[in-house]
C-alpha positions as CSV (number, residue, x, y, z in Angstrom):
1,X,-69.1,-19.3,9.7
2,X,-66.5,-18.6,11.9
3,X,-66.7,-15.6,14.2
4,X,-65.0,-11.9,13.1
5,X,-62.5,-10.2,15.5
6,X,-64.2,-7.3,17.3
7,X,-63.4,-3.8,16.9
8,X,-62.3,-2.1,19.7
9,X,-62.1,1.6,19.7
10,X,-59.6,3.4,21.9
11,X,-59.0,7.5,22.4
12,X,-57.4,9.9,24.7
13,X,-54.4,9.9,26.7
14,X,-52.1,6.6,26.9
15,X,-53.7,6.1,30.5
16,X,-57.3,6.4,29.0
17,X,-57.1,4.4,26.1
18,X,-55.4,1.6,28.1
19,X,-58.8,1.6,30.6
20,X,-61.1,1.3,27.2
21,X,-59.2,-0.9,25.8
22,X,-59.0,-3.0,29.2
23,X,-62.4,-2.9,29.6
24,X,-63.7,-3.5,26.3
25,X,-61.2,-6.4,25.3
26,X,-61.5,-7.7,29.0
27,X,-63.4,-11.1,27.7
28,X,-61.0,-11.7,25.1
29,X,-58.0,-10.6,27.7
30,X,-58.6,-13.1,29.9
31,X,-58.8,-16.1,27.2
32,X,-55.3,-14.8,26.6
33,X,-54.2,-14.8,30.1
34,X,-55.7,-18.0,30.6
35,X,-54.2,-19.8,28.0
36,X,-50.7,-18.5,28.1
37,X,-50.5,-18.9,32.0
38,X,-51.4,-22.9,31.3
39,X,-48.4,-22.9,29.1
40,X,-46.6,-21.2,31.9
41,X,-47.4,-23.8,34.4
42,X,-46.5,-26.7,32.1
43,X,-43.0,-25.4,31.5
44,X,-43.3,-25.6,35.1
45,X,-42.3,-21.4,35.5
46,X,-44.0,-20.2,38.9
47,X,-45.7,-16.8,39.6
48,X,-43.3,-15.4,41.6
49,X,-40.2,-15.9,39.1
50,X,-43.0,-14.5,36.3
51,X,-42.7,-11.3,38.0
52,X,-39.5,-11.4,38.9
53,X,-38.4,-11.3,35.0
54,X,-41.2,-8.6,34.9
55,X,-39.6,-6.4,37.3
56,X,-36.0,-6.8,35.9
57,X,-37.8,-6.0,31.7
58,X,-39.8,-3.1,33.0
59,X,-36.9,-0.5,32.8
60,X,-36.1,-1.1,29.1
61,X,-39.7,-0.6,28.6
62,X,-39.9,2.3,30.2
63,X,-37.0,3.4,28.2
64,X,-38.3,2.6,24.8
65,X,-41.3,4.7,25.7
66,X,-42.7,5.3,29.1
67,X,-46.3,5.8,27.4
68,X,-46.5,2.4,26.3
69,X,-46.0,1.4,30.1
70,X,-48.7,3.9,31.0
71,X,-50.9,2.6,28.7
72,X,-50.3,-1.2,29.8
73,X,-51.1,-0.2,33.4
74,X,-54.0,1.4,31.8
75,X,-55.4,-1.8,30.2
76,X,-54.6,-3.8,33.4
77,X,-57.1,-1.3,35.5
78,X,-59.5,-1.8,32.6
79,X,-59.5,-5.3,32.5
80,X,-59.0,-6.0,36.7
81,X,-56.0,-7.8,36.0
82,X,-52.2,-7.3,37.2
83,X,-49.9,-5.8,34.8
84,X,-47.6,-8.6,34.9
85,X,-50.6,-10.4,33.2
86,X,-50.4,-7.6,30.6
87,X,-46.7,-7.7,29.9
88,X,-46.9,-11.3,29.9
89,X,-49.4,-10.8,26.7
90,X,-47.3,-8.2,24.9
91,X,-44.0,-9.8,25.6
92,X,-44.5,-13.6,26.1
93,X,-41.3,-15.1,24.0
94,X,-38.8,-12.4,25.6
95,X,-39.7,-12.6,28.9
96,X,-39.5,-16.5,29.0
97,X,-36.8,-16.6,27.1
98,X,-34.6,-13.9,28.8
99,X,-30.5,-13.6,28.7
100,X,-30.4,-13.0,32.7
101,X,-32.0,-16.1,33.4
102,X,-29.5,-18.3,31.4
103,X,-30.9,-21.6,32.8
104,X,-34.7,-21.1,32.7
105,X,-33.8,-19.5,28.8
106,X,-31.7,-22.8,27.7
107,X,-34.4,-24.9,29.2
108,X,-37.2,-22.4,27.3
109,X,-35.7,-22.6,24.1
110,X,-37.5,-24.7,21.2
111,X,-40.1,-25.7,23.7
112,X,-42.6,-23.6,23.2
113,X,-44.8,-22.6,20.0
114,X,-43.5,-20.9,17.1
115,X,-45.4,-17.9,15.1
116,X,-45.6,-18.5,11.4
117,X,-46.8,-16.2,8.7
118,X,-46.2,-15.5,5.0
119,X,-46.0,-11.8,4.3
120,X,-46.7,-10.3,1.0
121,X,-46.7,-6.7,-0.7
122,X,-48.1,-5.8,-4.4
123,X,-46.3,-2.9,-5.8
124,X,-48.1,-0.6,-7.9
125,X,-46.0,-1.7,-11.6
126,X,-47.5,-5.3,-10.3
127,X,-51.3,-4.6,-9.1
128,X,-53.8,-3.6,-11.2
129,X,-55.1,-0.3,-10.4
130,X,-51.5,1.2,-9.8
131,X,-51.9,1.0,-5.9
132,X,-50.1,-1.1,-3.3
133,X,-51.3,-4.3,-1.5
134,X,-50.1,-5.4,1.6
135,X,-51.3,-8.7,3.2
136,X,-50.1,-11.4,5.8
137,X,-51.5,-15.0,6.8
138,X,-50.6,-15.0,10.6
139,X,-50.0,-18.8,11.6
140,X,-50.3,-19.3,15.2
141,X,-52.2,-21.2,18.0
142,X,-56.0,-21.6,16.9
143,X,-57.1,-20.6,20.5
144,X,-56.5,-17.2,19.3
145,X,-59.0,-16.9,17.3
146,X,-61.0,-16.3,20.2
147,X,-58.3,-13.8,21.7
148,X,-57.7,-11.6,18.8
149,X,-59.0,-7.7,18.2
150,X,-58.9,-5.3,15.7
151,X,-57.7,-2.2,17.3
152,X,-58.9,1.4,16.6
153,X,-56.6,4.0,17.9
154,X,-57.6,7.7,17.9
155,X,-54.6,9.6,18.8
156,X,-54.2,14.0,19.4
157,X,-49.9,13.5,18.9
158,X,-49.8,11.6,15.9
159,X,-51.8,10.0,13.1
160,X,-54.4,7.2,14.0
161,X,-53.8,3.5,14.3
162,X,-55.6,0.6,12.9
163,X,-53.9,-3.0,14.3
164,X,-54.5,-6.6,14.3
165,X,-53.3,-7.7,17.3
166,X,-54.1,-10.3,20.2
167,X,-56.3,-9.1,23.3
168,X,-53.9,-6.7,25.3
169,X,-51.1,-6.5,23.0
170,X,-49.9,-2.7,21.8
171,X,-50.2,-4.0,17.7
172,X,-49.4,-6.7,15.3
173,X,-50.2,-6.1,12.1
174,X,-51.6,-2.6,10.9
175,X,-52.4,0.5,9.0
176,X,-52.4,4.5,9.9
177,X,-53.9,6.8,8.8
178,X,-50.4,8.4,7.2
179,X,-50.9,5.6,4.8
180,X,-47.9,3.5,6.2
181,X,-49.0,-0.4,6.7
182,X,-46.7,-3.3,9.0
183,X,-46.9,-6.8,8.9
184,X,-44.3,-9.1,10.5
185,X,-43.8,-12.3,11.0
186,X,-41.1,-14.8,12.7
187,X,-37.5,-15.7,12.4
188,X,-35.3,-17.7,14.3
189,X,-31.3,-17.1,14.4
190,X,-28.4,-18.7,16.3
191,X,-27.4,-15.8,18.1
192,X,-31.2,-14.9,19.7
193,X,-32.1,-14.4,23.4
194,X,-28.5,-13.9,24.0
195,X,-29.5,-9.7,25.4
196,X,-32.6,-7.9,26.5
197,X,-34.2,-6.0,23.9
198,X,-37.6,-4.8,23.4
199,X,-40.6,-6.1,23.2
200,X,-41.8,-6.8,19.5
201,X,-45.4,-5.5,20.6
202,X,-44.2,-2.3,21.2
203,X,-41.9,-1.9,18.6
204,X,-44.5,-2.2,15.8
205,X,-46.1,0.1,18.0
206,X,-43.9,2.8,17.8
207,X,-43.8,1.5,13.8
208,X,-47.8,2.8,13.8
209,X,-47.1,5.6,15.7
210,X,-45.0,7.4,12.8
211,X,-46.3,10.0,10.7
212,X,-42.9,9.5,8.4
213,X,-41.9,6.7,6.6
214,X,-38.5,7.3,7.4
215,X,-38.9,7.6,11.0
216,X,-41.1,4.2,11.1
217,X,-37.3,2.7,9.0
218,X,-35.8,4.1,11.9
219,X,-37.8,2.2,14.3
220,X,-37.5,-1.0,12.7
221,X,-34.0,-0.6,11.9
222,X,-32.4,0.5,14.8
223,X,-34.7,-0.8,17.9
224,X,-32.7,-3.3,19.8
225,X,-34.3,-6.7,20.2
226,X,-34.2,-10.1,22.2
227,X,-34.9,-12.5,18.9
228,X,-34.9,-12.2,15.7
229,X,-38.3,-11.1,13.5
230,X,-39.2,-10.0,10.0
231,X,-41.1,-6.7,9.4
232,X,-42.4,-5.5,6.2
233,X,-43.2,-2.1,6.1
234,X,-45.3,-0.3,3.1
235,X,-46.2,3.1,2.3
236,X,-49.2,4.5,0.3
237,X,-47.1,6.0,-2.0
238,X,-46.4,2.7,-3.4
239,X,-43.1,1.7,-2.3
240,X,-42.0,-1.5,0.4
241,X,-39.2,-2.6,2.0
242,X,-38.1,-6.1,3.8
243,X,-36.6,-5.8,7.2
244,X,-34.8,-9.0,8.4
245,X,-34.2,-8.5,11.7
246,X,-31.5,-10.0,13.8
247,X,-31.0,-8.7,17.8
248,X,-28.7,-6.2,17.1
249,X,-28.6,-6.2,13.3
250,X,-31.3,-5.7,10.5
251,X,-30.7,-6.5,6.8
252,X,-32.7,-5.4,3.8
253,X,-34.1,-7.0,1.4
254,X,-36.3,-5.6,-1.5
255,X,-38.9,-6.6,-4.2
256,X,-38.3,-9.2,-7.3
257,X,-41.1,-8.0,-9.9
258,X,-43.0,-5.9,-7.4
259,X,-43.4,-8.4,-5.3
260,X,-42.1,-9.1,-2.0
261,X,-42.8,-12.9,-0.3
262,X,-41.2,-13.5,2.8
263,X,-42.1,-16.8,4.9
264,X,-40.2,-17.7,8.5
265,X,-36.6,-18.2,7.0
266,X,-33.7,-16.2,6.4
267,X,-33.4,-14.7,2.8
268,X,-30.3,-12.5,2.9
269,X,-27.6,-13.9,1.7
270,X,-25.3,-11.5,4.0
271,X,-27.0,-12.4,7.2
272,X,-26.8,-16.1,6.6
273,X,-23.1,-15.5,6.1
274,X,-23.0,-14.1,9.5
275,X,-24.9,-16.4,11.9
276,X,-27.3,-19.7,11.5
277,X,-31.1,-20.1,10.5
278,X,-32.3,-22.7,13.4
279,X,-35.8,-21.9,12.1
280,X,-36.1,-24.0,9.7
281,X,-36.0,-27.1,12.1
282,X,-39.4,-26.1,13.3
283,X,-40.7,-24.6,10.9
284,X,-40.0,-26.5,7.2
285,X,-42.6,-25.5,5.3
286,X,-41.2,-22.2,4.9
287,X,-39.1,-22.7,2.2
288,X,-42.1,-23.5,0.1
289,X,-45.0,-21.2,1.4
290,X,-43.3,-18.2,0.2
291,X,-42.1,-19.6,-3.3
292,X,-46.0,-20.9,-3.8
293,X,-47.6,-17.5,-3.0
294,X,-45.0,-15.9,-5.7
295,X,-45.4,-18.5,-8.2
296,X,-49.5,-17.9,-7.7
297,X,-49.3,-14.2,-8.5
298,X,-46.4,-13.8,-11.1
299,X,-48.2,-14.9,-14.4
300,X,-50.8,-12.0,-13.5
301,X,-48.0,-9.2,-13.1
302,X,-50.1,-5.4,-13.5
303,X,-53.2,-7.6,-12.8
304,X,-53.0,-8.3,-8.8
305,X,-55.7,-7.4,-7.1
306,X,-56.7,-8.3,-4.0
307,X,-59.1,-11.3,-5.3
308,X,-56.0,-13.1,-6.6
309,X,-54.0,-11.7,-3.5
310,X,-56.7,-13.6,-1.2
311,X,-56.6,-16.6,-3.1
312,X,-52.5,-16.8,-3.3
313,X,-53.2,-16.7,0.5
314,X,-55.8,-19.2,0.8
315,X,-53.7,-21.6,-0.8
316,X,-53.9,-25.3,0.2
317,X,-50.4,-27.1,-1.5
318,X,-49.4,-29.7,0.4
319,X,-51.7,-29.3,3.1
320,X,-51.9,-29.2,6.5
321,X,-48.6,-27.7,5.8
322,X,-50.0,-25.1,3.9
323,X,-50.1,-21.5,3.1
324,X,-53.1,-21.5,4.6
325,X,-53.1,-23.6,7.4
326,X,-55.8,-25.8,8.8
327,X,-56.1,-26.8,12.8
328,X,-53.4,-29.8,12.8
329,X,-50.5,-30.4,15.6
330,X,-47.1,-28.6,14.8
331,X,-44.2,-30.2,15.6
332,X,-44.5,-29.1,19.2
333,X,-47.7,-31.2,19.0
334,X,-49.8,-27.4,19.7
335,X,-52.8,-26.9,17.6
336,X,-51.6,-24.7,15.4
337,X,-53.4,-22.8,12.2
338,X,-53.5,-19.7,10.0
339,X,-55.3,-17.5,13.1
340,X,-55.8,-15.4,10.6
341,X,-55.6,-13.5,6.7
342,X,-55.2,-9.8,6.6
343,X,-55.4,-8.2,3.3
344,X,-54.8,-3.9,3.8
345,X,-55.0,-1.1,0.9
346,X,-53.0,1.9,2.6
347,X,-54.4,4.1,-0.2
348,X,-57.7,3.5,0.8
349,X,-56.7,3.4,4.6
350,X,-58.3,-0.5,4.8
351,X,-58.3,-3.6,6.3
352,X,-60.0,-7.1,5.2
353,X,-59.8,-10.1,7.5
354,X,-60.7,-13.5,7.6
355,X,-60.9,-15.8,10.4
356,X,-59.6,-19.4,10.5
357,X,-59.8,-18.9,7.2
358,X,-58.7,-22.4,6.2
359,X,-62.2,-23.5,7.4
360,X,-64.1,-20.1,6.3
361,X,-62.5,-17.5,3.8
362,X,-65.2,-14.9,4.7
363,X,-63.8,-11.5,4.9
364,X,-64.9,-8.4,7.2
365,X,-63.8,-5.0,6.3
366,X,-62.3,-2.7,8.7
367,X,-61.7,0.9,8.3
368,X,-61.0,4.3,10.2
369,X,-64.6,5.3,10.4
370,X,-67.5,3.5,10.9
């Protein structure tokens, strides 16, 4: 059986809950650190430029929102580590791959790994209690399994946060308890890297941090970014919408049947009009991971529940280049895998996750009390 991702409870100001979370997470930090500094030092990028491009990020940070600098100091005093370590964890691909170093980025580009994931959301008319589903397989590097957390945030200004994320990182994949839910996953475009923008980390973040549905749209929407992601966002009240994401650009796409599927390549038609999908070069099972998990689920329309959503997840066509993913070597010869399937209800303010669950689909619930 493989091992579940800790829960790690935070609370107080953006200072405090960085130092819990520091401390707490510190074991799990350091894997991180560890393993994303070796890739560092293979791509042959030395300390002192590292924080360098640190130093010239930190101000559209601080911009976006100076608590989520606060709170990253925070989790660097917690842990005993330096904050560049910190910022390397919560913005690894836009630091490496920033516009002001145009040489280190050309020489950056395509070398490292690339995230996967297939996102998927069960309207109410398509599930079968009347209640939305909204679920994710996150494909990644299989070291971080041992480097990933559930975070619990308690929050005073706003409502509280439950995330999937990697050791350090503000938030990946979550729930709050305003019944919005966020998973994302990646997409690669022709015109990426070409500007600074902010950290995906934070941006889903700020997503959590929203009371309003609207104002979490607004986030996704309008927040500049370096390279180019897709973010689903749901709402309890049973409604989702598709956010393809481009730096400077997002384009909507909505659900077929009350379902939306989105893999790691570009669906609207309107954004592929205006710049290329370079994705797909890396990442070619896309174009069938999202058409399997739709063709799984369809002939039960009004009967989805989140059995058959686990199972649509779990599934093994054409594996290792799967849905769900075993170890194997990606085409940047990494051991990649599915890191990890997350399966929330907003309704019921809940998360179910399985670990590595190519090689064990065991599930461990996670909710906003104990």
């Amino acid at each position: 059986m493989t091992t579940p991702f800790p829960l790690i409870e935070i609370s107080g100001s953006p200072e405090q809950r960085g130092k819990q979370y520091g401390k707490q997470a510190a074991d799990r930090i350091y894997k991180g650190i560890e393993h994303y500094t070796g890739q560092l030092e293979r791509l042959c990028l030395t300390r002192a430029v590292l924080e360098s491009i640190v130093r010239d990020y930190l101000p559209v940070m601080e911009k976006f929102d100076a608590n989520h600098v606060i709170e990253l100091r925070g989790i660097a005093t917690g842990a005993d580590i330096s904050f560049e370590d910190v910022v390397l964890l919560n913005a690894r691909t836009e630091i490496l791959k920033l516009a002001t170093y145009p040489a280190l980025r050309e020489s950056l580009i395509g070398a490292g790994d690339l995230d996967g994931c297939t996102g998927l959301v069960v309207l109410p008319e398509a599930s079968a209690d009347g209640q939305i589903i909204h679920a994710q397989n996150w494909d990644w590097k299989m070291e971080c399994a041992e480097t990933a957390v559930v975070l619990r945030i308690r929050r005073d200004d706003g409502p509280d946060i439950l995330t999937f994320t990697e050791a350090g990182a503000l938030a990946r994949s979550g729930l709050n308890s305003a019944g919005i839910s966020l998973t994302a996953n990646y997409l690669e475009s022709s015109i990426d890297y070409q500007k600074v923008g902010v950290p995906l980390p934070l941006i889903r973040r700020r997503i959590l941090e929203n009371e309003h549905y609207a104002l979490a749209i607004h986030a996704t929407y309008l927040t500049p970014k370096s390279g180019s992601n897709n973010i689903i966002l749901g709402h309890e009240g049973g409604i989702a919408i598709n956010f393809e994401c481009a730096p400077d650009e997002t384009f909507v796409t909505y659900a077929q049947r009350g379902l939306i599927v989105h893999a790691n390549h570009w669906q609207s038609q309107v954004a592929l009009g205006k710049f290329k999908d370079v994705g797909i070069a890396t990442t070619p099972d896309s174009l069938y991971r999202d058409l399997r998990v739709r063709s799984l689920l369809e002939p039960h329309l009004g009967q989805i529940d989140v059995a058959r959503v686990k199972a649509a997840l779990l599934d093994d066509f054409a594996t290792p280049w799967a849905v769900c993913r075993p170890p194997r070597l990606n085409l940047a010869s990494n051991l990649s895998a599915t890191v990890a399937t997350v399966v929330m209800r907003p309704v019921d303010r809940a998360m179910e996750i399985a670990a590595l669950p190519a090689l064990d689909p065991t599930f461990t619930s996670y909710g906003f009390s104990d």
